[in-house]
N, C-alpha and C positions, 0 to 999 in steps of 0.2 A: 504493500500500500504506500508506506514512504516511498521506495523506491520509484512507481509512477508516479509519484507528485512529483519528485525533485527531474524526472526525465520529462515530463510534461512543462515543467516550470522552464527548463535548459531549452526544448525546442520551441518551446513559446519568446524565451528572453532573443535565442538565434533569430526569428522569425520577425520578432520589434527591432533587432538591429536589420534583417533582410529588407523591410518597410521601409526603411530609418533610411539606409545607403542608396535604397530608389526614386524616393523622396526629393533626396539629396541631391543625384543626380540629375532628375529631371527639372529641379530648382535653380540650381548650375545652368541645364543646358537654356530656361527660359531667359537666367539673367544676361547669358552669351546672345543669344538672340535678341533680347530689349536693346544690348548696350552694340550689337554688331549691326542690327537692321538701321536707326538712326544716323548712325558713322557713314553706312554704307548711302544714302539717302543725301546727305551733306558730301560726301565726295561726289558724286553725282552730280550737286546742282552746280559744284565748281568747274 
């Protein structure tokens, strides 16, 4: 019984960090996008 708890609790904690790093990333790839589309928009009109 301990023993699922603490393997349930471990792929659970794995799984909030899995969430956590995709998150992460696809926050990343929006702020590259916010900050690359504008840049790219101002070279343009030069």
């Amino acid at each position: 019984m301990c023993s699922l708890i603490s393997i349930g609790g471990f792929i659970y904690m794995e799984n909030k960090m899995l969430w956590y790093n995709i998150v992460k990333v696809i926050l990343i790839d929006i702020q590259i996008i916010g900050v690359y589309k504008p840049h790219k928009e101002t070279l343009l009109q030069y």
